[in-house]
C-alpha positions in Angstrom: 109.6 71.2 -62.3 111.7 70.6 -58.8 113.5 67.4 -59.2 112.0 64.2 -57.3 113.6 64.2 -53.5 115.7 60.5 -53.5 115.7 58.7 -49.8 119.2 58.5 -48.5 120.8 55.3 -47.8 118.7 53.2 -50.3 120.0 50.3 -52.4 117.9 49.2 -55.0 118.2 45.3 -55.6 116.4 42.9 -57.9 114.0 40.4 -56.6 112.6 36.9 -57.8 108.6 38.4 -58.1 105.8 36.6 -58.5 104.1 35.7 -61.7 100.7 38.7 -62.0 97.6 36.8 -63.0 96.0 37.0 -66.5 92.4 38.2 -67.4 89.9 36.8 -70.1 88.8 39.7 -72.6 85.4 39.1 -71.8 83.3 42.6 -70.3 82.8 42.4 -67.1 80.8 44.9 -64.6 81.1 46.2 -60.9 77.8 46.4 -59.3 76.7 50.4 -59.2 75.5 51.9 -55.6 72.2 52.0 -54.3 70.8 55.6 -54.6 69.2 57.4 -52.1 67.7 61.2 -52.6 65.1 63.6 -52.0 62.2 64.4 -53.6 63.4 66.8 -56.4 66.8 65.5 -56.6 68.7 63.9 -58.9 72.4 62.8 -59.2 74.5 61.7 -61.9 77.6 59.5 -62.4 80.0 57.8 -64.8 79.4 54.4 -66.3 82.2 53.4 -67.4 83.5 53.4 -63.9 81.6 50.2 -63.4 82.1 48.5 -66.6 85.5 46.9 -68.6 87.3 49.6 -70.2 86.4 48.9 -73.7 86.4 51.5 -75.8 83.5 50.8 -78.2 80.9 50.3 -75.3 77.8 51.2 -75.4 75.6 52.7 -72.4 71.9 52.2 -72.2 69.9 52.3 -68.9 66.1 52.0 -67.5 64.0 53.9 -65.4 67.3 56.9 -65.6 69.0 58.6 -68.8 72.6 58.0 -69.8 74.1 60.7 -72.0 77.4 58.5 -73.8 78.8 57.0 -70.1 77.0 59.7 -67.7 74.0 58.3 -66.3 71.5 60.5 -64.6 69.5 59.0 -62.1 66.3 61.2 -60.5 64.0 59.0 -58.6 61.4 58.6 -60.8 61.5 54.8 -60.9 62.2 52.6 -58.0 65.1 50.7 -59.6 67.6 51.7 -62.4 68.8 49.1 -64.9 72.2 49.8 -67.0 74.0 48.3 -70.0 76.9 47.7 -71.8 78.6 44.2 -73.7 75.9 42.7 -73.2 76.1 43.2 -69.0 74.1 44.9 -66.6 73.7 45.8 -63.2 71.1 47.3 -61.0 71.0 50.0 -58.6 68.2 50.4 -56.2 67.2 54.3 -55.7 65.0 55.1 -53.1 63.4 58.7 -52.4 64.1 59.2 -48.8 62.5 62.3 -46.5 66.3 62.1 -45.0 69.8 61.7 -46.4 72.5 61.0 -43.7 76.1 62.6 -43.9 79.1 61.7 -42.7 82.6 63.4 -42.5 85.0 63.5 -45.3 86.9 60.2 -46.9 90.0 63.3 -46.4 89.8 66.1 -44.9 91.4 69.4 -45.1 94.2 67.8 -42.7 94.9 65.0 -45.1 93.6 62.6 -42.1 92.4 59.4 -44.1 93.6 57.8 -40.2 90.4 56.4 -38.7 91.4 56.3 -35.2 89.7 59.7 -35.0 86.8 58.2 -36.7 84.7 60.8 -38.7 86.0 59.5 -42.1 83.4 57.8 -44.6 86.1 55.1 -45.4 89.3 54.2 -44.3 90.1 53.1 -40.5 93.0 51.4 -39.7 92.2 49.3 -36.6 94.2 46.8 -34.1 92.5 44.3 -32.2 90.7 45.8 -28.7 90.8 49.0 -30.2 88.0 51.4 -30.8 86.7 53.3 -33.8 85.0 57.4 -32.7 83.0 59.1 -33.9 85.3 62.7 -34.6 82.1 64.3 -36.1 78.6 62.9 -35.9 76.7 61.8 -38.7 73.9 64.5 -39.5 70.3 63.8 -41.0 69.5 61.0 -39.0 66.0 60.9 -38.0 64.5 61.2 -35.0 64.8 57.8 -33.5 65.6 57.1 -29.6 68.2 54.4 -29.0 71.1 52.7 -29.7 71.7 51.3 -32.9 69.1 48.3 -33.5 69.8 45.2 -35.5 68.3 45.0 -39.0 64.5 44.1 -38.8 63.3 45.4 -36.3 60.2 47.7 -37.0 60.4 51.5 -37.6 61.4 54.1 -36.8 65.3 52.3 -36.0 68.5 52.9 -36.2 70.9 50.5 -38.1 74.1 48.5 -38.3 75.7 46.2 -40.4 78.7 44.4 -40.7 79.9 43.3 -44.0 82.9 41.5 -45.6 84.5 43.1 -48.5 86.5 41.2 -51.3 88.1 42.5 -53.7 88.8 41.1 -57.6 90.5 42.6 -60.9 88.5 42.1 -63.7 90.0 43.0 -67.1 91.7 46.1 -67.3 91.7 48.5 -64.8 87.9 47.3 -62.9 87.8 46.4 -59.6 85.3 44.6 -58.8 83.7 44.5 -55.3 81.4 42.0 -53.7 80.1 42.3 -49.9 78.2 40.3 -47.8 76.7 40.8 -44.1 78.9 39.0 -41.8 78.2 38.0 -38.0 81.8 36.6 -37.0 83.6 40.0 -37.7 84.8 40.4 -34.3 83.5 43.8 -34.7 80.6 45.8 -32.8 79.3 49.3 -34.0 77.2 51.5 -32.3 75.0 54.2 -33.6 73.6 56.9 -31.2 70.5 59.0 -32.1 72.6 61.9 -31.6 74.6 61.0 -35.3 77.7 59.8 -32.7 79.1 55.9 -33.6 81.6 53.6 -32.2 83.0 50.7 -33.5 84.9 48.2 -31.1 87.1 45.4 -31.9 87.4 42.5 -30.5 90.5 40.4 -29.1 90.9 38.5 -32.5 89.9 41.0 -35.3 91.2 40.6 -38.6 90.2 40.9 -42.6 88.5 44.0 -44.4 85.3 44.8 -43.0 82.5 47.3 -44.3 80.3 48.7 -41.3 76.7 50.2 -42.5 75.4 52.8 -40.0 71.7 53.5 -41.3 67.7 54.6 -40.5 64.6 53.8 -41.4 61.8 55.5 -40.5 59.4 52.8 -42.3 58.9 54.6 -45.7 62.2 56.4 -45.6 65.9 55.2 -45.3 69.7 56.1 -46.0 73.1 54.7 -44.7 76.5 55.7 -44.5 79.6 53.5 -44.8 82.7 52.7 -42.5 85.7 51.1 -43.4 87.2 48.7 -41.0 90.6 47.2 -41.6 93.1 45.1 -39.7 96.2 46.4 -38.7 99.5 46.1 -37.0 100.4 49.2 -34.5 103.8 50.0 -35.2 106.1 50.7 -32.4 108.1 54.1 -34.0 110.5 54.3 -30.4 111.9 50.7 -31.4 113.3 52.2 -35.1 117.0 52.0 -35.9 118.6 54.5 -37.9 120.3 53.7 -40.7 124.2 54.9 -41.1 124.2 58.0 -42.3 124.6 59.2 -45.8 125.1 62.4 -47.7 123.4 64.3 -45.0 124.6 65.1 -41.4 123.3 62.3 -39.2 120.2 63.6 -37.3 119.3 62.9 -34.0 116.8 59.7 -33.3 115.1 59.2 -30.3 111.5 57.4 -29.2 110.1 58.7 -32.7 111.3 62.0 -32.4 113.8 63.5 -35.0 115.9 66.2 -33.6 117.5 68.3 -36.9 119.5 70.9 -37.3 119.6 72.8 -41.0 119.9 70.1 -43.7 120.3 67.0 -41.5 118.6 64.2 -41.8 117.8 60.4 -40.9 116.6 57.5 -42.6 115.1 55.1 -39.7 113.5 51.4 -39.6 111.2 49.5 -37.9 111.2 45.2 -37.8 109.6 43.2 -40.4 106.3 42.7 -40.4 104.3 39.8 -42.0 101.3 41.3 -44.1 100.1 38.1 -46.3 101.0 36.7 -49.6 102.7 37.9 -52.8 100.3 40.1 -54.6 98.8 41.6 -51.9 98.3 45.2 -51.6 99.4 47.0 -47.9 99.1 50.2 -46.7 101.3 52.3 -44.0 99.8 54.8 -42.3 101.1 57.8 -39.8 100.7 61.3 -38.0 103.7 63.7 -37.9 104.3 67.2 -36.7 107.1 69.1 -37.4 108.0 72.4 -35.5 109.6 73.8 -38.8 109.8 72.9 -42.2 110.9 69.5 -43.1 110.8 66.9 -46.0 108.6 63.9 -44.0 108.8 60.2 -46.1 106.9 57.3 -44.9 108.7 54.2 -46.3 107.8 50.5 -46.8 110.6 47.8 -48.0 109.7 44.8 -49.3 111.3 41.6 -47.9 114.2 43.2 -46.4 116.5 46.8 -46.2 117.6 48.1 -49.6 115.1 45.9 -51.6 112.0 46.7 -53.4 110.5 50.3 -52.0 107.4 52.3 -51.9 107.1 56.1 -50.4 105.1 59.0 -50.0 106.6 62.0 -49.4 105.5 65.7 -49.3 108.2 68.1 -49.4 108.1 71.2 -47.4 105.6 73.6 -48.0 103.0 70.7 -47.3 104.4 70.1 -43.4 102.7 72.3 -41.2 104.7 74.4 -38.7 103.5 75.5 -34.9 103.2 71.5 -33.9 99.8 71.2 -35.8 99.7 67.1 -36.6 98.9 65.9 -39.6 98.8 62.4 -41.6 100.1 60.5 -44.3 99.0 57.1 -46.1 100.9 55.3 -48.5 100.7 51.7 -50.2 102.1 49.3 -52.3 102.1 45.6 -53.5 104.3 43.2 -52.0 105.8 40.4 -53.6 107.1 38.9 -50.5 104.2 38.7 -48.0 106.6 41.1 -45.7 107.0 44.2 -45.3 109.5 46.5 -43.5 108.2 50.1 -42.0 110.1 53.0 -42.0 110.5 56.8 -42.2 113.0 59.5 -43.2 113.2 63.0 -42.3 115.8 65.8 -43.9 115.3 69.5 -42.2 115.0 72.4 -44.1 116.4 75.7 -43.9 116.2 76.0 -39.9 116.2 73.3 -37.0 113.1 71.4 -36.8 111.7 68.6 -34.1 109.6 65.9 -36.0 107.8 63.2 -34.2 106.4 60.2 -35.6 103.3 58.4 -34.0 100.5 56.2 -34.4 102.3 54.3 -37.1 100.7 51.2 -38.9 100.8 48.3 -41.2 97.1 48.0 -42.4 96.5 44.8 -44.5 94.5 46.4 -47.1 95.2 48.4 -49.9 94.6 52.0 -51.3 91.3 53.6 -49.3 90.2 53.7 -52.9 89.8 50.5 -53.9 87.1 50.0 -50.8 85.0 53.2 -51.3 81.0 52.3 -53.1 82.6 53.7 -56.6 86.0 51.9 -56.1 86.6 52.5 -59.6 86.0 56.5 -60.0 88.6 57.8 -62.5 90.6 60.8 -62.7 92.9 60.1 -65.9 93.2 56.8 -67.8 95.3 55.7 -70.8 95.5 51.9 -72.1 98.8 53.2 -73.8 97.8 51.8 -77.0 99.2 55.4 -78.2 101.8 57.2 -76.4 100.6 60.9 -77.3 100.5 63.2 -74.7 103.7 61.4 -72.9 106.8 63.6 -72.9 110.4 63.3 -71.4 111.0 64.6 -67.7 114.6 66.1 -69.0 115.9 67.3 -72.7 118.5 64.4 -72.1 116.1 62.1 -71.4 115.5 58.6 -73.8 111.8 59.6 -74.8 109.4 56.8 -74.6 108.0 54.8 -77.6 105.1 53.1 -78.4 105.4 49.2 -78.1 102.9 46.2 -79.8 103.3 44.4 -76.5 100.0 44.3 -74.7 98.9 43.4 -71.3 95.2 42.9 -71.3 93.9 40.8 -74.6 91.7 43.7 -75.8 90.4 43.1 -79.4 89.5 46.9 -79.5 93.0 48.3 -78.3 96.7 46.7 -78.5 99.5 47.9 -77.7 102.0 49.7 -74.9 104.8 52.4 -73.7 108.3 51.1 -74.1 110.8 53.0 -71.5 114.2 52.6 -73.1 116.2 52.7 -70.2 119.0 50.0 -70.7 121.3 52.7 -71.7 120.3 55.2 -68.5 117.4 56.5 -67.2 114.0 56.8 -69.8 111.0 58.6 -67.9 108.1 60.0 -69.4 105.5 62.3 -67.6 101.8 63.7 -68.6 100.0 66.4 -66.6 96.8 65.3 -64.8 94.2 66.7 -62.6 93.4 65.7 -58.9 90.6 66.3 -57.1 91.0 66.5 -53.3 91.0 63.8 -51.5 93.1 60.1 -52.0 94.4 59.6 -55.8 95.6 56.0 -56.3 97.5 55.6 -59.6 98.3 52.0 -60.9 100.2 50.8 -63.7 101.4 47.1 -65.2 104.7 47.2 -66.1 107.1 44.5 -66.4 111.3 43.9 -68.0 111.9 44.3 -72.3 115.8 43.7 -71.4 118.0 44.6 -68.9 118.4 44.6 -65.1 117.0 47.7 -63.3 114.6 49.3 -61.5 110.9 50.9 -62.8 109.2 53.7 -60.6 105.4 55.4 -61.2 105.0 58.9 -59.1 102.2 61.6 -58.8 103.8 64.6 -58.0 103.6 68.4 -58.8 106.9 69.4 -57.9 106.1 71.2 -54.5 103.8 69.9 -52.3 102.7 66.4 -53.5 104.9 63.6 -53.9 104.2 59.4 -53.7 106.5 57.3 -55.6 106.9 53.3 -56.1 110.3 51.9 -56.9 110.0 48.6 -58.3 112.3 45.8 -59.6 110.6 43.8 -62.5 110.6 40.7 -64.1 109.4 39.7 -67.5 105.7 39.3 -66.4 103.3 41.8 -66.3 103.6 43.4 -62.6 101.1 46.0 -60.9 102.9 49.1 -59.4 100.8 51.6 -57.5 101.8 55.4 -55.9 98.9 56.8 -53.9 98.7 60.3 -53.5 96.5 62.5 -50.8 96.1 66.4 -52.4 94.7 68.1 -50.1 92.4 70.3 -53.0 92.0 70.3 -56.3 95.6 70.6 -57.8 97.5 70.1 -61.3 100.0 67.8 -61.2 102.0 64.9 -63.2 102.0 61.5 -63.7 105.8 60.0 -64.1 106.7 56.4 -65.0 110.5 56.1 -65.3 113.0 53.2 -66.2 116.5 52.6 -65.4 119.1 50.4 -66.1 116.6 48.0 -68.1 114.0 48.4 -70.9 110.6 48.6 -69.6 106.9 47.9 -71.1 104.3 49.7 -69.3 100.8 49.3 -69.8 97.0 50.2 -68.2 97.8 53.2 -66.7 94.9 54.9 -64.4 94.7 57.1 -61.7 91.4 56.2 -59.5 90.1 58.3 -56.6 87.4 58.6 -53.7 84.0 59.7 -55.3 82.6 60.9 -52.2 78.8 61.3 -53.0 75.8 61.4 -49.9 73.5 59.7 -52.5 75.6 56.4 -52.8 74.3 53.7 -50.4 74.3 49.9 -50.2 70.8 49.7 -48.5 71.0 46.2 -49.1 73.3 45.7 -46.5 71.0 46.9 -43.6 68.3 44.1 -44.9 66.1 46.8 -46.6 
């Protein structure tokens, strides 16, 4: 495996954090989508996506069959009731003579940046400024118009705005609630032709959902839209830092100018995001005219303290001009934030330029999509089998009786034993294509260092979080966009201090046409 690229110029320091909440060991349950199909059509899903991670829960369901946590759900009754400790939740499914389609959460250009619109989810949007539509929605039916409120008779075309909040419940849910809203600042349109547009206005802010939908009296479907406030960052205004072990590359208006191996780590100013504890995501397009290693970068508080970045290395930055994107987030413990990038030139002389840079006050796209919780590897550490040392020199990690979440059914935790040096341990995992968000609680045995968590598969993929920790149990996150299916490895490292870590997961966009929230256009 290539070793991890290390940012230039960087400093890690310890910070006073604040104190992560605790959760009851009760089980608790994440309302499933609404599903729409047609006739003929069926559509299964997991579960346990939706319910506590428990390991000795049972599934049952009505009116669809569940096969140990799978559920299949084909239509055949108008609502579908599922179980587990002693929960439930209901989905409503509705057989529609249409199903509407939008674009990609990520497409094959790794754009999860709304301000082309045409993405099911995440849109990064400043006040006055306008969501597109890149590609229009398809299987709308024929209704003539602009998009109608809710209510009025069909055939219509509908649009909703709702607010989204967001809670962790036990281990490793997130729990979603939404309800319309009529002071979002925000106004969609939907055109019969499947075009939208979404239009802020002067004083946007917050997490919205937008519902675009049809009915054409016994039929219906909707697609969703994410909405979320951001700050536009000004990449012409960045400093760059003194230079390091690289030659110093040139830095002007948000355009890097490299020759072979040179390099520049550059800064924006600090930008307030909220409280500590909240989750915040930086997001920007970059084109490179040859090879390069691109990083975005956010500190926390100030310059050199605690850091998140993502940061494909070469053979994922496109050559010939052809812009791309990048998304990246992380929790913050100060309530600001401090946007930067860095850029280190391969093998020839490249020109990189940086734009449409911003701070979006929400957190991974993934915690917002209608299965916020869809899993691709999960592990409550409660055995450490299947972890192994990066390096042969490595301190191996060791299983630990300290336990985050108060489980009755699983105790228990990795201990990184990195007071010495450096302790890491990796395990190989899956992606699916699209936006992989992997989270972790972690938090000091003894010592003063720093604790990182990185998906990476040594070419192409690469999002690390660096973290200083405290003796409390602290969520670190590294969000990863693979642009296909791909192998790759999950890495949690300690140095300098002894480290618990605990409730490891790696979540992703479950991107399914049959998952609506129907209930959000009135219907």
């Amino acid at each position: 495996m290539r070793k991890m690229p290390v940012l230039t110029m960087v400093c890690l320091v310890a910070f006073g954090l604040a104190v992560a909440p605790s959760y009851a060991a009760t089980t608790a349950a994440n309302d499933t989508p609404d599903i729409v199909l047609k006739a003929g059509q069926s559509v299964s899903f997991d579960l346990a996506d939706f319910f506590s991670s428990a390991s000795d829960l049972t599934y049952t369901a009505e009116g669809a069959t569940v096969s140990g946590s799978v559920v299949t759900v084909d239509g055949s009754a108008a609502t579908a009731k599922f179980t587990a400790g002693g929960v439930s939740v209901e989905s409503k499914v509705v057989v529609s003579s249409f199903v509407i389609g939008n674009g990609p959460a990520v497409d094959d250009n790794n754009r999860i940046v709304g301000k082309d619109g045409g993405n099911i989810f995440y849109n990064p949007l400043v006040s006055n400024g306008v969501i597109k539509s890149k590609v229009n929605l398809t299987g709308l039916p024929a209704v003539a118009g602009a998009g109608t409120p809710s209510g009025q008779s069909a055939p219509a075309l509908l649009t909703s705005v709702a607010s989204v909040d967001l809670a962790v419940s036990d281990s490793f849910l997130t729990q979603v609630s939404r309800k319309v809203s009529t002071t979002s600042g925000l106004t969609p349109k939907l055109n019969a032709d499947g075009s939208y547009s979404v239009t802020a206005g002067a004083n946007f802010t917050g997490t919205w959902l937008v519902t675009l939908g049809a009915t054409d009296g016994a039929s219906a479907d909707a697609v969703h839209l994410l909405a979320a406030e951001a700050v536009a960052v000004d990449v012409k205004a960045f400093t760059a830092m003194q230079a390091g072990s690289l030659t110093q590359a040139a830095l002007a208006n948000g355009v890097v100018t490299a020759k072979a191996n040179e390099g520049v780590l550059a800064f924006g100013s600090p930008i307030t995001v909220g409280s500590a504890g909240d989750e915040v995501t930086l997001v920007a397009d970059y084109s490179a005219t040859a090879d390069a290693n691109i990083a975005l970068v956010l500190f926390d508080g100030a310059l050199g303290g605690i850091l998140a970045y993502c940061n494909p290395k070469a053979p994922n930055i496109a050559t010939g001009g052809v812009t791309k994107s990048l998304s990246m987030s992380m929790v913050t413990f100060t309530g600001t934030v401090i946007p930067a990038f860095q850029v280190v030139a391969g093998a020839a002389a490249t020109t990189v330029t940086i734009s449409n840079m911003a701070v979006v006050k929400a957190g991974p796209v993934t915690d917002y999509s209608l299965n916020p919780n869809a899993t691709a590897f999960v592990s409550d550490l409660s055995s450490v089998a299947g972890w192994n040392p990066v390096g042969s020199t490595d301190v191996a990690p060791v299983a630990d009786t300290a336990n985050n979440f108060t489980w009755t059914a699983t105790t228990g935790c990795m201990k990184l034993p990195g007071a010495a040096g450096v302790s890491n341990a990796l395990t190989p995992v899956n992606l699916p294509g699209g936006t992989a968000s992997a989270e972790c609680y972690a938090k000091v045995g003894s010592g003063t260092g720093t604790f990182a968590i990185a998906l990476i598969d040594g070419s192409a993929l690469s999002s690390v979080s660096f973290q200083s920790l405290t003796s409390s149990w602290e969520k670190v996150i590294a969000v990863a966009t693979p642009a296909k299916a791909q192998g790759a490895y999950l890495v949690v490292q300690a140095a300098g201090f002894d480290a618990l870590v605990d409730d490891i997961d790696i979540v992703v966009v479950e991107d399914q046409d049959a998952f609506a929230d129907l209930s959000l256009l009135g219907l």
